[in-house]
C-alpha positions in Angstrom: 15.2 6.9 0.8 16.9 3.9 3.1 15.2 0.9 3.6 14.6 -1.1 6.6 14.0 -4.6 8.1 12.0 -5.4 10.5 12.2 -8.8 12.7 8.6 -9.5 14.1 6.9 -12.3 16.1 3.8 -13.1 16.7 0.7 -15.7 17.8 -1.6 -15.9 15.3 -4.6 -17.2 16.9 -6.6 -13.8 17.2 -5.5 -13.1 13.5 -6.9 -13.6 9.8 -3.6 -14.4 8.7 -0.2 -12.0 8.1 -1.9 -10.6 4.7 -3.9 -7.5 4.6 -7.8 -8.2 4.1 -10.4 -5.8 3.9 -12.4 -5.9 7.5 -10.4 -8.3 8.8 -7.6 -8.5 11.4 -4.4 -9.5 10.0 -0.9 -9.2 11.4 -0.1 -7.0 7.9 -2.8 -4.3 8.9 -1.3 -4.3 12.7 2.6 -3.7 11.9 1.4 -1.3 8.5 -1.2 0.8 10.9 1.9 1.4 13.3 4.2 2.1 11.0 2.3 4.6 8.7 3.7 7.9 10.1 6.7 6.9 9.2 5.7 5.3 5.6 2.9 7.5 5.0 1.0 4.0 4.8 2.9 3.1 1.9 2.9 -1.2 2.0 5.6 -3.4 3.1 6.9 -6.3 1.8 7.1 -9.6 3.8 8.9 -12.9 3.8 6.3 -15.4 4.2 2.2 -14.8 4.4 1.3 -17.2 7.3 -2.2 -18.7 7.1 -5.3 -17.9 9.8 -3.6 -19.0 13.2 -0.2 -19.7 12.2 2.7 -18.2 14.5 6.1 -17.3 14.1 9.3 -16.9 15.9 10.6 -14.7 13.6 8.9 -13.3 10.3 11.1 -10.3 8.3 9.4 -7.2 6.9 11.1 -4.8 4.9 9.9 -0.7 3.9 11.2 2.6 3.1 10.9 5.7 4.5 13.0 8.8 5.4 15.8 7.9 7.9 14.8 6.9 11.8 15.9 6.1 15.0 15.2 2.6 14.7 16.0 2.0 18.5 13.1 4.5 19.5 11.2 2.9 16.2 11.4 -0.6 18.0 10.1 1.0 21.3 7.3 3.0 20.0 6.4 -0.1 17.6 6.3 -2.3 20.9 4.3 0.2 22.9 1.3 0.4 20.3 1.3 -3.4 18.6 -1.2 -5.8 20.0 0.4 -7.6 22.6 0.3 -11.1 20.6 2.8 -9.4 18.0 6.3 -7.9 19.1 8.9 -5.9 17.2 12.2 -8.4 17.7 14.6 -5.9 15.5 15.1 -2.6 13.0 18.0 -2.2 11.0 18.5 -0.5 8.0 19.6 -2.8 4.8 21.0 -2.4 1.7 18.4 -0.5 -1.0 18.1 -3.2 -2.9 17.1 -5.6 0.2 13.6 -7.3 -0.3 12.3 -9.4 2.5 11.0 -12.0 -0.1 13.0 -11.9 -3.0 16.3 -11.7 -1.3 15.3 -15.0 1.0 17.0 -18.4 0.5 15.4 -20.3 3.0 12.4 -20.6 5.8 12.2 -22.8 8.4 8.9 -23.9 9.9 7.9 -26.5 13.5 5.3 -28.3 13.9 4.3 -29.6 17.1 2.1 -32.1 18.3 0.9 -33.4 21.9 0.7 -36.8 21.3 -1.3 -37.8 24.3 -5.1 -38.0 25.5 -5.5 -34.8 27.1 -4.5 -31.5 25.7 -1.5 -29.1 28.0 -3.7 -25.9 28.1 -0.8 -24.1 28.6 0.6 -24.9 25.1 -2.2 -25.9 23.5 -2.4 -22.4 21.5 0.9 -23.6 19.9 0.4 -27.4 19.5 -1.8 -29.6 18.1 -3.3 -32.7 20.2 -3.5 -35.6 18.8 -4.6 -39.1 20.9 -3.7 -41.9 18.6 -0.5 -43.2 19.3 2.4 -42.3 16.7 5.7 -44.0 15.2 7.9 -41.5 14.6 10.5 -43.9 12.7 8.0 -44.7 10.5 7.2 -41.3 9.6 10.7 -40.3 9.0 10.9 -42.9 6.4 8.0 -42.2 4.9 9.0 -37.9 4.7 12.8 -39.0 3.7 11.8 -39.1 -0.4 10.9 -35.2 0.2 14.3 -33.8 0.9 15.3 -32.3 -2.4 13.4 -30.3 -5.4 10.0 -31.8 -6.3 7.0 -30.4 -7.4 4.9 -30.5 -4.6 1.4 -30.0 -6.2 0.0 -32.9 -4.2 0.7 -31.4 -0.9 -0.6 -27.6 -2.1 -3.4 -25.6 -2.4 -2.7 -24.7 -5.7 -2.8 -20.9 -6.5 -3.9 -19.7 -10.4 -0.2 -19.1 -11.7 1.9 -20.2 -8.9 4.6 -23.0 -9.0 4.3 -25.4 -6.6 8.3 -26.2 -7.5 10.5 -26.2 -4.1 13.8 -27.6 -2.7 13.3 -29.2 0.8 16.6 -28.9 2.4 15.9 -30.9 5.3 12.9 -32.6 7.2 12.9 -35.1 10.1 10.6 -35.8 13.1 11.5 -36.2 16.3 9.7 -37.5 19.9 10.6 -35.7 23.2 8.2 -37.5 25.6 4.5 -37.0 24.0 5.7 -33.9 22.3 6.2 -35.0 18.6 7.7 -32.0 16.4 8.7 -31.3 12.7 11.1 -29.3 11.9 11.6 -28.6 7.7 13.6 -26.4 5.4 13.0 -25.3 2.1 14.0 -22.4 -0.2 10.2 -21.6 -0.1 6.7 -23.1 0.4 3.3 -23.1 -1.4 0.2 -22.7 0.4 -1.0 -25.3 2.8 2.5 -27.1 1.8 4.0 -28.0 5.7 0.8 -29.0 7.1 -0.1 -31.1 4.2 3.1 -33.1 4.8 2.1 -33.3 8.2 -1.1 -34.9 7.8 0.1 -37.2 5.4 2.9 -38.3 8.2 0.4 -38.2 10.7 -1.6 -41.1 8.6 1.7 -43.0 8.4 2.6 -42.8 11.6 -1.2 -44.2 13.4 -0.8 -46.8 10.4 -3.3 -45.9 8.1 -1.2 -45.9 5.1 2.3 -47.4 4.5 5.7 -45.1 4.7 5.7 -45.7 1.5 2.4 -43.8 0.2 4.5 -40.6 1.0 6.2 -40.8 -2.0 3.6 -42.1 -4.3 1.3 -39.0 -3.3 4.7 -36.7 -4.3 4.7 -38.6 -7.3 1.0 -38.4 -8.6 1.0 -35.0 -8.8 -3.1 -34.8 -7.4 -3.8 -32.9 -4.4 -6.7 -35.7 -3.3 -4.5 -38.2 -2.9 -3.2 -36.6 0.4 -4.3 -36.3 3.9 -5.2 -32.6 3.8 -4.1 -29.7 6.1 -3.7 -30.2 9.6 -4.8 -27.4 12.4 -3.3 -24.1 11.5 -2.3 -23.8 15.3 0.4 -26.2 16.1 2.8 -24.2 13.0 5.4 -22.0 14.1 7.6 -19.5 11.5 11.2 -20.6 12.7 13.5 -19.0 10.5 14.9 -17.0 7.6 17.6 -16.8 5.8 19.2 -14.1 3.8 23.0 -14.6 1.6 24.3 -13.4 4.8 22.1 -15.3 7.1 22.4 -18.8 6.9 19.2 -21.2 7.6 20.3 -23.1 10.2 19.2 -26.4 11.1 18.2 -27.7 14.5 21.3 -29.6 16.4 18.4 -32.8 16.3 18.9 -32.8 12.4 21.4 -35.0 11.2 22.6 -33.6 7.7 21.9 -36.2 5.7 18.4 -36.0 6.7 
């Protein structure tokens, strides 16, 4: 029986979050409802579970099932999905293809209007924030990250889980009031990116040093940080496969 990937993206406002709940919309119970006759509503495996009201550019879903058209799959797909969701791309994969286990990398954004009043026209996306930011000071407090640490103080810790990941990059950048993230890793743990981002967003309005960064990394205890910022202003990027590279924004220098 082939196997197939499946490119998706999506707004996750009007969502529970990408994983299956009982009585609850999720982005998982949209694509597997739409795909059942050709599963027989067997479940499918995805890259990433995005949190209530996360987004993503591109999130990767991969199932069997007897052999298809995958051009008239994508149209049907895109004629039945809730309009917030879109079908990006089918293609069949190797059998042993598993949109988790065979990623190497995701890359998440996060956005924020750093201004008094909020765009309404992107404010589904981004996050509004009034108090002035200093986005050199955040990008030396975030610099310590790049690498593998155990990021249990930035985490939601899950019963079981490792909260071990390599950060490949992570910088901050200003365009105007926009202020946006953009961060690679192998994988995160829940809560992980917008954890990070609070904790900048506290450097950066100067209520703790660049330097408390690192110290919350290093004291292992998920109190010492900021907590999670809004679920909204997080966008799924990216990822990668062996031969798919996670590519960087042109903004990032490499040794970021």
């Amino acid at each position: 029986m082939p196997t197939y990937r499946l490119d998706l993206a999506y707004i996750g406002a009007d969502f529970h979050g990408y994983a299956r709940q009982p009585g609850l919309r999720t982005i998982q119970g949209e694509v597997e409802n739409v795909l059942a006759p050709y599963t027989g509503g067997a479940p499918t495996v995805v890259a990433g579970r995005t949190d209530r009201g996360v987004h993503a550019a591109q999130q990767v879903v991969s199932f069997s099932c007897d052999e298809i058209d995958t051009a008239r799959v994508v149209r049907s797909l895109n004629g039945q999905l809730a309009p917030q969701v879109a079908a990006l791309s089918l293609a069949e994969v190797p059998d042993d293809f598993s949109a988790r286990f065979s990623a190497t990398g995701r890359a998440y954004r996060y956005r924020i209007k750093n201004a008094d009043v909020h765009d309404p026209l992107i404010a589904a996306t981004t996050w509004t924030y009034e108090r002035p930011l200093d986005v050199d000071a955040m990008n030396h407090a975030i610099a310590p990250l790049v690498g593998r640490h155990d990021f249990v103080a930035f985490c939601r810790k899950q019963d079981g889980l490792s909260t071990e990941r390599e950060v490949f990059w992570i910088r901050w950048r200003r365009d105007g009031d926009m202020v946006e993230l953009s961060i690679g890793a192998n994988s995160f743990c829940h809560q992980m990116v917008r954890s990070i981002v609070g904790a900048s967003v506290e450097v950066g309005c100067g209520r703790i040093s660049p330097d408390s960064v690192q110290a919350i990394l290093a004291s292992s205890e998920r109190h010492r940080s900021a907590g999670a910022v809004p679920a909204h202003g997080l966008v799924l990027v990216a990822i990668a496969y062996d031969y798919e590279p996670l590519a960087r924004p042109s903004w990032v220098p490499e040794a970021s």
